[in-house]
C-alpha positions as CSV (number, residue, x, y, z in Angstrom):
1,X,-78.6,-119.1,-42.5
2,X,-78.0,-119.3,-46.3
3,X,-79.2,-116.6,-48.0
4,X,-80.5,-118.8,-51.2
5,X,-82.2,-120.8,-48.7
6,X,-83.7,-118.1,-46.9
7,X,-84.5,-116.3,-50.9
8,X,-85.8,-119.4,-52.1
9,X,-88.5,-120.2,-49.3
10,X,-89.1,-116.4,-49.5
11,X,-90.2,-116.9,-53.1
12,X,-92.3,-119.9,-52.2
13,X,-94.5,-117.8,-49.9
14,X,-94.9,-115.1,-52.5
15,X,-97.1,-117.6,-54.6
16,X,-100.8,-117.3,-55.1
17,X,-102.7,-119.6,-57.4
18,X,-106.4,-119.8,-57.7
19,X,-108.2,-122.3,-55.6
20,X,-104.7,-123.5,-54.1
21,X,-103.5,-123.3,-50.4
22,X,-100.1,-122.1,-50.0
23,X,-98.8,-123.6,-46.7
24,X,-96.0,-120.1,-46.0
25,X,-98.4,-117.7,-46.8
26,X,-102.1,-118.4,-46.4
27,X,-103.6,-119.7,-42.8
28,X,-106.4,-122.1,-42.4
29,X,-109.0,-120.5,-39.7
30,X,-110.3,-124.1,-38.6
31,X,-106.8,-125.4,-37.8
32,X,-104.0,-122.7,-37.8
33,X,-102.7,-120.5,-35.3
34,X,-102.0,-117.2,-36.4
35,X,-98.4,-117.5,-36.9
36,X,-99.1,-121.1,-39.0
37,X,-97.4,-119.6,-41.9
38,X,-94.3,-118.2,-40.0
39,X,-93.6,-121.3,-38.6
40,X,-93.9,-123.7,-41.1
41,X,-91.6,-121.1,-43.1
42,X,-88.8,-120.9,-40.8
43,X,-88.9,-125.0,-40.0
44,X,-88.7,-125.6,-44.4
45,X,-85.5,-123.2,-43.9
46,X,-84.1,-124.9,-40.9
47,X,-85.1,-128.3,-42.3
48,X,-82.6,-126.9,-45.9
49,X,-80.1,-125.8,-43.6
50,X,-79.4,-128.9,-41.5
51,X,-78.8,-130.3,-44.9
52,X,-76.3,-128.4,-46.2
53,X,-74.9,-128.6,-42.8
54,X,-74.5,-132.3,-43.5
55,X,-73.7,-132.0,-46.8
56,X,-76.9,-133.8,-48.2
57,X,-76.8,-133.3,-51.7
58,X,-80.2,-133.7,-52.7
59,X,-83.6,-132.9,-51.1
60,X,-86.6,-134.8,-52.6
61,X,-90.2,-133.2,-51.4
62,X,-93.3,-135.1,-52.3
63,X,-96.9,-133.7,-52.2
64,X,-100.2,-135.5,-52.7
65,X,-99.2,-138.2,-51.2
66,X,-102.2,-141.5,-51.4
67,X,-102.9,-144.7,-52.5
68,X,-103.3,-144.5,-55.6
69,X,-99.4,-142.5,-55.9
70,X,-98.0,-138.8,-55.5
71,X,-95.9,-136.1,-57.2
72,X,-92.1,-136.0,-56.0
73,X,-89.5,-132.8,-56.9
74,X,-86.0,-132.5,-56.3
75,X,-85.5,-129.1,-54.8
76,X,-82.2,-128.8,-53.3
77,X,-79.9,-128.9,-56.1
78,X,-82.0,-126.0,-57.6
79,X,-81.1,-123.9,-54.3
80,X,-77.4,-124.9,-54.4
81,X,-77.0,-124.0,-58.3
């Protein structure tokens, strides 16, 4: 496993903002199990490896996703920098 994959997602689930629901470190109690977190951490890292395995060179993740439009980041060539 890359270890600035691995460091990377790491960091993600080290973030706590007010009012904000961090999918690889908090759990919801209504629709989590209580390894949520763990899981959805190691399939982001297997999800980023497969791509470098394949030599993708760009990862785009988008969030808020709706009808009236959405946020979009480029992640991966953060990681690979």
């Amino acid at each position: 496993m890359n270890r600035k994959i691995s460091s990377c997602v790491d960091s993600l689930a080290q973030v706590s903002l007010p009012s904000v629901f961090n999918p690889y470190a908090d759990l919801c109690p209504v629709f989590d199990r209580n390894d949520a977190n763990v899981i959805r951490m190691r399939n982001l890292k297997q999800a980023l490896n497969r791509a470098v395995d394949v030599g993708a060179t760009s990862v785009w993740v988008a969030q808020d996703l709706g009808y009236r439009g959405g946020v979009v980041s480029l992640l991966f060539e953060q990681i690979q920098r």
